[in-house]
Structure formats: C-alpha cells, structure tokens
C-alpha positions in Angstrom: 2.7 -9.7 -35.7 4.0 -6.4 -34.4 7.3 -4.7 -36.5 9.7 -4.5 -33.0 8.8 -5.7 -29.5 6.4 -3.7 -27.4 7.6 -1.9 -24.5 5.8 -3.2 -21.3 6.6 -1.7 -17.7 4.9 -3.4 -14.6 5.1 -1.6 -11.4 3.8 -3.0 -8.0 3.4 -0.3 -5.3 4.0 -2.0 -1.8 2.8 1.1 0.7 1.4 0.9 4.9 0.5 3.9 6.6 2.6 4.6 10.6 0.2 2.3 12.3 2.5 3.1 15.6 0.6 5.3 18.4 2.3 8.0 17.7 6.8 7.8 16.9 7.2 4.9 19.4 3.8 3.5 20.6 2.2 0.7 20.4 1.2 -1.1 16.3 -2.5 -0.9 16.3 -2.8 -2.7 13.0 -0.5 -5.5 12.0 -0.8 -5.3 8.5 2.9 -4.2 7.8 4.2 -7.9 8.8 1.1 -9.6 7.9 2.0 -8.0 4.5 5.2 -8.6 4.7 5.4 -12.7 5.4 3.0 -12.6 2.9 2.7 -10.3 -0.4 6.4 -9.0 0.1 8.0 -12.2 0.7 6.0 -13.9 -2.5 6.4 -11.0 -4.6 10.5 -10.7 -4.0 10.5 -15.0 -4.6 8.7 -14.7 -8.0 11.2 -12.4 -9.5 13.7 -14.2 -7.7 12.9 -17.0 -9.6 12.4 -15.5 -12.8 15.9 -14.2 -14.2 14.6 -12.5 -17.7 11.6 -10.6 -15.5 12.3 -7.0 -15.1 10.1 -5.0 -13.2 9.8 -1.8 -11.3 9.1 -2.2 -7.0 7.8 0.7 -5.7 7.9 1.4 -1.7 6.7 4.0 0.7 9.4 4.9 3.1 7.4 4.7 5.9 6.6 0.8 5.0 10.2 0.0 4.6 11.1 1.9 8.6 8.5 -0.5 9.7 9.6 -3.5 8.4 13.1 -2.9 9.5 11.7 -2.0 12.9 9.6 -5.4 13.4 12.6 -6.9 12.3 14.4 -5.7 15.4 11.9 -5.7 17.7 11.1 -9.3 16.8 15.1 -10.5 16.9 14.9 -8.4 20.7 12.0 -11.1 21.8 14.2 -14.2 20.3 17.7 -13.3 21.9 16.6 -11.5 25.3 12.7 -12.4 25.5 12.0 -8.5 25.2 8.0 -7.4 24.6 7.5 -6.6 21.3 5.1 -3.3 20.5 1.9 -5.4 18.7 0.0 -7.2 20.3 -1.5 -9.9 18.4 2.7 -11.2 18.1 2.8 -10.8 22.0 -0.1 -13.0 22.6 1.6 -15.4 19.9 4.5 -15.2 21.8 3.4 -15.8 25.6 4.5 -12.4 26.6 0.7 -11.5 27.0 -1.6 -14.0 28.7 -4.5 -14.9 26.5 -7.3 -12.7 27.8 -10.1 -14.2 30.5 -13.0 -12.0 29.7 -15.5 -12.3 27.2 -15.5 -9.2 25.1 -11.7 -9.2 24.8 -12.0 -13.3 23.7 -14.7 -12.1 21.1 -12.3 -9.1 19.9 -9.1 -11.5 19.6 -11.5 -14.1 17.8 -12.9 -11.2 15.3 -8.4 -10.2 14.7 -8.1 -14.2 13.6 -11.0 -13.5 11.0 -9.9 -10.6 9.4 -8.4 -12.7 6.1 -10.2 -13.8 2.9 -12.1 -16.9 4.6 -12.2 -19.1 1.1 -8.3 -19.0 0.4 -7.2 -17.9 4.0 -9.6 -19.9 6.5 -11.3 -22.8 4.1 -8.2 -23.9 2.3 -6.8 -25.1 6.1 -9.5 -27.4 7.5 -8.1 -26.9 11.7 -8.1 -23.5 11.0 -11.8 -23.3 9.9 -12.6 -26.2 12.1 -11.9 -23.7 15.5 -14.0 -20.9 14.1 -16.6 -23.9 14.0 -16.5 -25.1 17.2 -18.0 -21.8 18.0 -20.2 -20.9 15.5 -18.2 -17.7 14.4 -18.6 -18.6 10.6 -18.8 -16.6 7.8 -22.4 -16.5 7.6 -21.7 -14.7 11.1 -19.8 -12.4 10.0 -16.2 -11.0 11.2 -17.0 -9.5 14.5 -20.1 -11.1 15.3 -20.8 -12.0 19.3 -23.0 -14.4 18.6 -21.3 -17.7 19.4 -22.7 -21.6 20.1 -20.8 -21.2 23.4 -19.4 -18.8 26.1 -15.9 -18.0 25.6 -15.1 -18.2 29.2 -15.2 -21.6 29.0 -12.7 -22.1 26.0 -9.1 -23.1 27.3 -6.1 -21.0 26.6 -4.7 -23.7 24.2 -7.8 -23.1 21.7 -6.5 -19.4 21.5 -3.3 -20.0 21.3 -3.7 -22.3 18.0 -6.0 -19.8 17.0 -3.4 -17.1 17.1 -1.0 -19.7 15.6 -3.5 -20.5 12.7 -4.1 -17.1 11.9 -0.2 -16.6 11.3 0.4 -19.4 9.3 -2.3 -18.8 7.4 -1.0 -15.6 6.5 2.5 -17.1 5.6 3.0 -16.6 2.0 3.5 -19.6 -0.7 7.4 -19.1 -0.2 7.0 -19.9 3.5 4.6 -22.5 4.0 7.0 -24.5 1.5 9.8 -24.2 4.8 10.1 -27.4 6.7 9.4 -25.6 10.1 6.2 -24.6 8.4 5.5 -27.4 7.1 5.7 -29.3 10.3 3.5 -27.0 12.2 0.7 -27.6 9.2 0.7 -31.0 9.4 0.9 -31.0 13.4 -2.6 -29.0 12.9 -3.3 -28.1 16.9 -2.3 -28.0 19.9 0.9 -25.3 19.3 3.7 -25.0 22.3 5.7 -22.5 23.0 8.4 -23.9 21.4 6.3 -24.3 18.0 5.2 -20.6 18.2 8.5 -19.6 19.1 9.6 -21.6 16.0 7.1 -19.3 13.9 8.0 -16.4 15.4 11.7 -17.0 14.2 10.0 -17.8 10.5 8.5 -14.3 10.7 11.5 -12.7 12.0 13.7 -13.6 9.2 11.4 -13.1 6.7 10.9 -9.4 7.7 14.7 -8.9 8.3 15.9 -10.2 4.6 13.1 -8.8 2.6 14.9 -5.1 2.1 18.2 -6.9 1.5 16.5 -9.6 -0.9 14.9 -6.5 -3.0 18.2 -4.5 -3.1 20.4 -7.7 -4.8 17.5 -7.5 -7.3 17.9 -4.0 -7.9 21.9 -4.4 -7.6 21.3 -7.0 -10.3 19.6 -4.7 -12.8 16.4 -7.3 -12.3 14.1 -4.5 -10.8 14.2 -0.8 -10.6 13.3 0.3 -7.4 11.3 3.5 -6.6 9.7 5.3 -4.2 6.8 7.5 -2.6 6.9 10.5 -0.9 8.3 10.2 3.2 4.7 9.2 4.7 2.7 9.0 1.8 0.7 12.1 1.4 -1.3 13.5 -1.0 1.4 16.1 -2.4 -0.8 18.2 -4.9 -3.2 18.4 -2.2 -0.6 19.9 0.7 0.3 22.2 -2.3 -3.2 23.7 -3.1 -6.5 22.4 -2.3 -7.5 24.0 -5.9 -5.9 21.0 -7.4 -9.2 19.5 -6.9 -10.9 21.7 -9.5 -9.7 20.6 -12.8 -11.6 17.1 -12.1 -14.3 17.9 -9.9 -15.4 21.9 -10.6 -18.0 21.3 -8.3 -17.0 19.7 -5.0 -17.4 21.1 -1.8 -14.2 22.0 -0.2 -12.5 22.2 3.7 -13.8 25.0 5.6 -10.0 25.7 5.5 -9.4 27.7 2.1 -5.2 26.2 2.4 -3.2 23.8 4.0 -0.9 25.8 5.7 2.9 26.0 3.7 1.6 22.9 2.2 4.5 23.3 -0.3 7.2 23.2 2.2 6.0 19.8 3.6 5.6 18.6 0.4 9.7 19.1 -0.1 10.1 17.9 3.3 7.9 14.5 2.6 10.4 13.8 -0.7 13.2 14.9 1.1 12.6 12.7 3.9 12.0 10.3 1.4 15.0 10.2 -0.8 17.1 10.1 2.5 15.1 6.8 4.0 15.6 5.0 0.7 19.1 6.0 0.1 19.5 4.6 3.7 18.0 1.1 2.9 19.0 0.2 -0.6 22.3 2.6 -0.9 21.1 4.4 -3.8 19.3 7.7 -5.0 15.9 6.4 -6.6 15.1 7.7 -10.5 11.4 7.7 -10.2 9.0 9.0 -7.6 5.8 7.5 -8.0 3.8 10.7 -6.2 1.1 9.1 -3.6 -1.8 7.4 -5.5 -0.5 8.5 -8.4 -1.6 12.3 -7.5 0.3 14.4 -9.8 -0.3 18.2 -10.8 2.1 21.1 -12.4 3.5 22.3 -9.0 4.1 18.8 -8.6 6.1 18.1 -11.1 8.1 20.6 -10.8 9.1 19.7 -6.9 10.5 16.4 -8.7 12.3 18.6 -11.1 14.0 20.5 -8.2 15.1 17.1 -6.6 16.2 15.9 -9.6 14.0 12.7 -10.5 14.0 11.1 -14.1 9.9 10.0 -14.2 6.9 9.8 -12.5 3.3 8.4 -13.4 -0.6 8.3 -13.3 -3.6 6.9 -14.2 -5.4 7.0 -17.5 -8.2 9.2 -15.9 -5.3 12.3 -15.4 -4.1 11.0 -19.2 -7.3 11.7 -20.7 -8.3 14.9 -18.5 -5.1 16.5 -19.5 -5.3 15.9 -23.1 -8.3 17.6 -23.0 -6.8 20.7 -21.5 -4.1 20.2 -23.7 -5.8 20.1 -26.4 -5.1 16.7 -27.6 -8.5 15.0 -29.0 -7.8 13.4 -32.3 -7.7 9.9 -33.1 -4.9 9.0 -31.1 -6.4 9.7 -28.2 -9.8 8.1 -28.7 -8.2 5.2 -29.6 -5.7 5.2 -26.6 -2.5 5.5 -28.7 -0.8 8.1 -27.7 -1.6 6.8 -24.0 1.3 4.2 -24.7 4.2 7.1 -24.4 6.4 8.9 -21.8 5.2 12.6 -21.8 7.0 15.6 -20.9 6.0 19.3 -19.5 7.7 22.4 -21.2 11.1 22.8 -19.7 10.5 19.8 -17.2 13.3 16.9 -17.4 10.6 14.6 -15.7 9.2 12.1 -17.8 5.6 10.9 -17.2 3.8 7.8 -17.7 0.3 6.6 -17.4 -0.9 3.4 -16.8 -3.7 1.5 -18.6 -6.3 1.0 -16.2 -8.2 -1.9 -17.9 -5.1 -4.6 -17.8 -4.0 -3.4 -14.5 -7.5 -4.1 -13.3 -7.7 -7.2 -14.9 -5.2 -8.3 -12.0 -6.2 -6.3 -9.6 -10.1 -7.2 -9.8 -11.1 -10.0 -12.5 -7.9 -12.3 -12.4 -8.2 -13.9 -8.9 -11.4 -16.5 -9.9 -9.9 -17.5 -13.5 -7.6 -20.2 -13.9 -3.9 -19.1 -14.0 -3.1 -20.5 -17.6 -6.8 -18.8 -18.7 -5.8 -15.2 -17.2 -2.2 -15.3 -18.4 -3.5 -16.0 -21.7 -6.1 -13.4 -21.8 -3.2 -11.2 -20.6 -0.4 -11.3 -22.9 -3.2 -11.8 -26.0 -4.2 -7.9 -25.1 -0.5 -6.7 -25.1 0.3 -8.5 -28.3 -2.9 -6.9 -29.7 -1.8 -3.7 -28.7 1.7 -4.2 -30.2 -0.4 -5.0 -33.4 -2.2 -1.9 -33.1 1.0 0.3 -32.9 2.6 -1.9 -35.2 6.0 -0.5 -36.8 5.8 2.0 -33.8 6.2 -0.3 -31.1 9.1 -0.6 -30.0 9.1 3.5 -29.5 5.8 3.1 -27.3 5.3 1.9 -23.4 2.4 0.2 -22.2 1.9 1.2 -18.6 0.9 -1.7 -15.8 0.8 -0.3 -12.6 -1.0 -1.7 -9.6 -1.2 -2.6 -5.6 1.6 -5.3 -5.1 0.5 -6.2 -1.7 -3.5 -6.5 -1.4 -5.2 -8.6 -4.7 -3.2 -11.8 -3.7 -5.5 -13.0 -1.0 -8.3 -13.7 -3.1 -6.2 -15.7 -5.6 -5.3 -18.9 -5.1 -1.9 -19.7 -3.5 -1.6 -16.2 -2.6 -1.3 -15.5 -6.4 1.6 -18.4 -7.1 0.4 -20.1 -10.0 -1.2 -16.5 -12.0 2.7 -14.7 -11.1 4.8 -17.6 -11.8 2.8 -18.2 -15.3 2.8 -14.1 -15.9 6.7 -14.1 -15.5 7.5 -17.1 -17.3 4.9 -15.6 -20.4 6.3 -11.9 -20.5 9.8 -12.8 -19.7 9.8 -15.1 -22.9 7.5 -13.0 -25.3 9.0 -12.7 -28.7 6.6 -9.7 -29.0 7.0 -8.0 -25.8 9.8 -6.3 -24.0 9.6 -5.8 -20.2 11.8 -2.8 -19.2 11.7 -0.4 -16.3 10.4 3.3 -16.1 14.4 4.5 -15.8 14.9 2.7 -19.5 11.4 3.5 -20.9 12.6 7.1 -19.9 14.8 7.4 -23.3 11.4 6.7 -25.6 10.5 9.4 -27.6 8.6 11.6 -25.8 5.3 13.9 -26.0 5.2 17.2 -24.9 2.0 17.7 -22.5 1.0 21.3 -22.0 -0.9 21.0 -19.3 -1.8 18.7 -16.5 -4.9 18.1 -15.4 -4.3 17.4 -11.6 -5.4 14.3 -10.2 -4.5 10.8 -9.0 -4.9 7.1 -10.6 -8.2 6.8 -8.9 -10.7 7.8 -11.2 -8.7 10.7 -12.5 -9.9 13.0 -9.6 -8.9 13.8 -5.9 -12.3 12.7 -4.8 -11.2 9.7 -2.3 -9.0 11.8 -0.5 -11.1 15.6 -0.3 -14.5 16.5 -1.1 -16.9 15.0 0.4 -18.0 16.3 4.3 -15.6 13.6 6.5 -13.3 14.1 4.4 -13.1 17.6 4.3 -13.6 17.5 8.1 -9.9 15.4 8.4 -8.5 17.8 6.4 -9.9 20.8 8.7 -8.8 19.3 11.8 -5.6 18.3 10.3 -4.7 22.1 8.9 -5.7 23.3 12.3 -3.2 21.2 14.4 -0.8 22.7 11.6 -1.7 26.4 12.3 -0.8 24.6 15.9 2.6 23.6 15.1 3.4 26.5 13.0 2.6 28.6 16.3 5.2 26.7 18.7 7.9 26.3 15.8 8.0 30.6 15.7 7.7 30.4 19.4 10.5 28.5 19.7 9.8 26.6 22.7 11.2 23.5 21.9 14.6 22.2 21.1 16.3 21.1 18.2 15.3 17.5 18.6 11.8 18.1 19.8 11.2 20.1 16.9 12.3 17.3 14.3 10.4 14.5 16.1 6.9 16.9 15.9 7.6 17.5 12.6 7.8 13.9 11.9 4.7 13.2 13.8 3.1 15.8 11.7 4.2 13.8 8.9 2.7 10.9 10.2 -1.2 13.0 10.4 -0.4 14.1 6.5 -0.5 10.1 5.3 -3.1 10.1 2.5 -4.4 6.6 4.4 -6.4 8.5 6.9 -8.7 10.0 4.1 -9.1 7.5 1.9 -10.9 5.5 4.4 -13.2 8.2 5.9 -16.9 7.9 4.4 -20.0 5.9 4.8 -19.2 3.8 1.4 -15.9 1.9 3.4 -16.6 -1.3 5.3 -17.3 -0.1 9.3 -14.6 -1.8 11.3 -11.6 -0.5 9.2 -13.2 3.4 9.1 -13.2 2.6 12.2 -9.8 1.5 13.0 -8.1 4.2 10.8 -10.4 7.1 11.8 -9.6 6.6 15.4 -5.7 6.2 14.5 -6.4 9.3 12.8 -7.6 11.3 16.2 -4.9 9.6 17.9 -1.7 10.9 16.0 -3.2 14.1 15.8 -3.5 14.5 19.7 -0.1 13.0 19.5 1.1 16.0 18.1 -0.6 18.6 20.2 1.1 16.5 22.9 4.6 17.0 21.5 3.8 20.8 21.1 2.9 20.9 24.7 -0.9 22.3 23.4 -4.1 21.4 24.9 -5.8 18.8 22.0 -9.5 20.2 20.6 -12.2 18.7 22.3 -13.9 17.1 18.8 -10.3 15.0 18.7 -12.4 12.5 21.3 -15.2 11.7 18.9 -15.7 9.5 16.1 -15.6 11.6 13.0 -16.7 9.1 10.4 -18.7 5.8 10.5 -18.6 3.8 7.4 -21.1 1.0 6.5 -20.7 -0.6 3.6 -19.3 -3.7 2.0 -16.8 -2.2 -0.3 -15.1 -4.4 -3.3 -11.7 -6.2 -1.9 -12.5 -5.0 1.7 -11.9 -1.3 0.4 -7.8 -1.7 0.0 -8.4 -1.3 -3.8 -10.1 0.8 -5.7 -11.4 0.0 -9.5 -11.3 2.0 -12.5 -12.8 -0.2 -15.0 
C-alpha cells in the first residue's frame, strides 16, 4: 500500500461547435440537445448522486449559449406554439409537415439512424422494428436508398414515431427513468400530438436546468467548473502557425505564412469566454482548458495576462517538452514526473498533463467490458501507481481527462452502470484522493523550461493544420480575415455591426471545422461540417458587405473512411 492517498483529478470536457447558419440561422446539426438530454443530463445525475465525487466539468462557451438558447426557443413553442430554428424538433413538433417526396423521406430516415444502432436502435425493439419494415438496416448502411418499399407510400404516422423514436432513444438513463417517458416506451407507436408535445416539454426542461444543475454542484464545492476559449479555437495556432514545428518539423504548411493578428483574437476568444461563463454560473473560472488541449509558450502566457490558476495537456506535449527541456532521466521514462503540476519561469499558471492510457481506457476499451470488470481494472492501475510513487503520493496528481459527452453511446445504459460503479469506487478509495485542478494547483510543482507546442492529440497540431484540406480551411479562413481587417479600418460599419462580424468571425475560427476536414473522417459528417464551414464564412463576407470568393461554393474536402467512434474521438494509445 501507498504511504498517503494519491491525488486523482478527472476532467470531462463537454464542447459543440455554433451549428446555427450563421448568429441567428437555422441549427443544421442537432447535436447540442441531442447531447444535452443525453451525456449532460447523465453526467450532472451521476455526480448528483454521488456526494464524496469531486470532479472538474469543463465547457465551451459556445455550448453553454446554445443550450440556453434551445431552452428558450423550445419554452417559445410550448407557451405560444412559436417555430423553433431546427428542424428535426419542428417535424417532432407538427410545426413542419412530414415531407411527401422521396429523397427528403430517405434524408429524414438516414437523421433517425445517425445513433449507435446496438445500444441506440437494438436495445428498443419498435424502434428497430420501423427501420425493418423498410429494409434500412444496418447491413444497409446510414444513408442508404435502397429500401424494400417506396416511401411515398409510408403514412405520416410511421414518420412521426420514427421522429419520436429517435428522441427517446436519445433520452439519457436519467430521463427514460421519468414516468412521461416511461409511458411513451411502453406505448411503443403510434405517437399524438399530445405525446410528442409531452416529450418536447421532457426535452425542454432538461436543457433549461442543466446550467443551473451544474452551478449548485460547483456552488457546493462538488465540481470545479472550467472553461474553453469563446468558440473553441485552436489558440497557439491563431498565434503562430510555427507552433506546428516543434512536433511536426516537416509538415507542409497554409499558403498563408500567418493568421492575420492571430494574437489579438486569441485575447478576444478568452475574453469572450471568461465573460460568457461569468454570465452563466456567476463566477470567474480558475482553469482554462485551451482547445484540444493545444498549449504553447505564447499561450501560456495569454492565461497569465488574464489571470488563470492552471491549464493542461496531453502526455504527447509532456514528453515532447521534456525533451526540449531537457528532462530524460528515469523519471521520465518511467512516467513519474508525468504525475505533477508544472510551471514556466515567471508563469503563475500551473500545468497538468493527462495520462493518456487510463483516459483511453474510458474513452475506447471500457464500453464492451462489464462495469464491475472495467472499474476494477481502473482503480487497480491508480492504486498501482500510488504504489509506484509510494511515500510521494500524496505530493503527485494523476491526470484523467477526456470527452464527457461522446463515449457513452457505445456503453451500455448510456454509461450508467460503468459511472455509477467509477464514483462509488473512487469516491470511497482509502488509497486515492479525487480533487480538482484549482486544489491539485498547491502540489509542489516542476519548473518546465520550455514547451513543446502541441495539443492532447498525439502531442502534435496535425488534426487541425498540415495536411492539404486542412491547410486549404485555414487559407480561406485567413483570407476572409485580411477581409474583415479591410472593412474594420474602413470603418463602414457601426458599432453593433462591427461586434456581431467579429463574432461571426469567431464562429469561422472554431477548431471543429478542421478537425473534420480529410479523407480519413467518415463522408456524411466531412460533409456536414465542411459545408457549415463554407457557409459561416460567406456569412461573414455578407456582414462586411463583401462579395464571397467564388471557391466558397464548392466542396473542399470529401472524407471516406470509417473512422473509430464515428470520428468524435480521437485515440492516443
């Protein structure tokens, strides 16, 4: 047994890219509330449920103004029967008719299937029966038009509980327990208005508690919460597009040798930030987890400026900066001195890095084990590594940091029985401590010279720049900022016009767009994000009253492949 409890931190990262057409449009993608009645809702009831659980919640601002937005426009439909902005909740609603011609039946069939079939679809036999009926299985494929029947002859009703289905379906644990759910499972088919209006109102309070529910935890001292930058972008990379070089000396680079004042937006994207969070939870956040974990020196030192206790990274930055450190003894070989805050020469920002083999254990291997099996594997490597440190372990932090919102789908129960058997095991540990970054921030600390600039994935910036689509996004995006830079010194446009195109700009710097451009991502969500992409930036040239570029109406990346976890997640181990 370990001499002193080890220090453990876990950290889920709840993040969605502006999936609005532009400040007010329309939500092409519905994965905020999908998400949200889902992963958010389960995730706040587990540590609801657990009192000794401490944990740290990290959100993007932009998630948390869409939340609160659905939440409005969703409470709108209920009291005055106003349209709300997506449109897979309109057609649940009635406010859209269910579509009478073929392609747009096979598109609304392909939405339902977008889920992971064997715990989202198989687990609820109506639900998989309707795909059935059909011949849209999986075998099929999402998407495919090659059905037993024509869809012209399917009655509005068998769309209508498919649209129903597809929600409940996506109803977190914490949900379906509600007897309203619960009577629309066993009811099985054919859905009124009334029912879906009943699930509609499910939806809507879910979505308009979840900020509150997370800020009594945090009130409560039962979770820190944290934050990203404004609209999640890639901030070493707006800096200097030579951060890519400590990891990857040799990758091709934009055509663009800069992103224009990249700094400047940078401050502006953790500005914006700080002021969205203080707004929703009434308090100044102590940690900034930057974007995918992408840190770098200039980075650092923005949090500095804006006075934040801690950030952190992946193991891949850890072991590329102890190299340019010149840290490689035993301690580093052996990943001790990876279990510590670190700190730059006169920098006040504490860092952490996470260990990426037990955070992918969750995030990857976890899902098809049996909860008591995983939970046991678990907490047997943290007590091993409390072993390891032994009489130095209560001075040392073990790192877990990992997507809160996308690995529960392919677990049972949306994750229930693995998360209530994790809490229950860590919170009662006699050898491990859960704490938060802001207390694991008074550790002793370890002076790191020099930082090796790069992001949790892989240790490199290669995801996001690099590679030719890639580099293309970013060439089209610094162009539309040489664009905006133009009419801000022109100064055509008025106080207010100038804020909302900056924050439209903001929108077109979101890391999201590049880290789904490239042949190796499944097609139909390149597709969707890449064409989102084109669309905010014309967006902007609209708002700057400037003619868009021609090349903003093509496709500029396919995809193809069948990527691990649909692409959401990306594995180090």
């Amino acid at each position: 047994m370990a001499n002193g409890q080890l220090n453990v931190v876990l950290c889920w990262h709840m993040h969605q890219p502006w999936y609005r057409n532009g400040l007010d449009g329309e939500y092409r993608l519905p994965w905020v509330y999908l998400h949200g009645i889902k992963d958010y809702s389960d995730m706040a009831a587990h540590l609801e449920k657990h009192s000794r659980m401490r944990s740290v919640v990290n959100f993007a601002p932009v998630l948390l103004e869409q939340i609160d937005d659905y939440a409005q426009q969703l409470s709108a439909f209920l009291s005055k029967g106003a349209p709300i902005q997506d449109k897979l909740l309109n057609l649940l609603a009635g406010v859209e008719p269910v579509p009478a011609d073929t392609a747009a039946r096979a598109e609304l069939i392909a939405e339902c299937q977008r889920c992971h079939a064997p715990t989202m679809i198989h687990t609820h036999a109506p639900f998989q029966r309707l795909f059935k009926m059909i011949g849209a299985t999986d075998e099929s494929g999402v998407g495919s038009k090659h059905f037993r029947c024509s869809l012209v002859y399917l009655s509005d009703q068998y769309f209508l509980d498919l649209l129903t289905w597809y929600h409940l379906a996506w109803l977190g644990q914490s949900l379906q327990d509600l007897p309203i759910v619960q009577r629309l499972l066993q009811q099985g088919s054919e859905f009124s208005a009334a029912d879906r209006r009943d699930l509609l109102g499910v939806i809507r309070d879910c979505l308009a508690n979840l900020i509150p529910r997370y800020r009594k935890l945090a009130e409560a001292g039962r979770v820190e919460l944290s934050m990203t930058p404004y609209m999640h972008p890639i901030v070493p990379l707006l800096n200097d597009f030579n951060n890519l070089r400590c990891s990857l000396p040799d990758a091709p680079m934009p055509q663009t040798t800069h992103y224009p004042d990249g700094e400047a937006r940078s401050r502006w994207h953790l500005q914006q930030g700080i002021d969205v969070f203080q707004r929703y939870f009434g308090m100044k956040p102590q940690g900034v987890w930057l974007s995918e974990g992408g840190i770098s020196e200039d980075a650092v030192s923005l949090l500095d400026e804006l006075g934040i206790r801690w950030t952190a990274s992946g193991e891949g930055v850890w072991r590329n900066s102890c190299r340019l450190s010149g840290y490689d003894g035993e301690d580093e070989h052996s990943k001790r001195s990876l279990f510590m805050p670190y700190q730059q020469v006169d920098s006040k920002v504490r860092v952490f890095f996470r260990d990426d083999g037990l955070s992918d254990l969750i995030g990857f291997k976890y899902s098809t084990w049996h909860a008591r099996d995983a939970v046991a594997d678990f907490v047997q490597h943290l007590e091993n590594i409390a072993v390891f440190l032994n009489h130095n372990a209560s001075n040392q932090v073990v790192s877990i940091i990992l997507d809160g919102e996308n690995a529960w789908e392919y677990y049972p129960q949306n994750g229930a029985y693995f998360l209530d058997a994790l809490y229950a095991a860590l919170s009662n540990s006699d050898q491990i401590k859960m704490v938060t970054f802001a207390e694991a921030s008074n550790l002793p600390t370890r002076t790191l010279p020099a930082i090796c600039a790069g992001s949790w994935v892989y240790g490199s910036f290669s995801t996001w720049i690099g590679s030719p689509d890639k580099n293309r996004g970013w060439d089209y995006l610094a162009a539309a900022k040489v664009a905006f830079d133009a009419v801000m010194a022109a100064g055509t446009l008025d106080t207010q016009q100038q804020a909302l195109a900056s924050r439209q700009l903001g929108i077109c710097e979101g890391s999201d767009w590049f880290w789904w451009f490239g042949d190796y991502n499944p097609a139909d969500s390149v597709r969707d994000f890449e064409r989102l992409f084109r669309q905010q930036l014309s967006k902007l040239y609209e708002m700057l009253g400037v003619d868009a570029p021609a090349y903003l109406d093509k496709p500029m990346s396919q995809g193809g492949a069948g990527a691990e976890n649909a692409g959401t997640m990306r594995r180090n181990t």
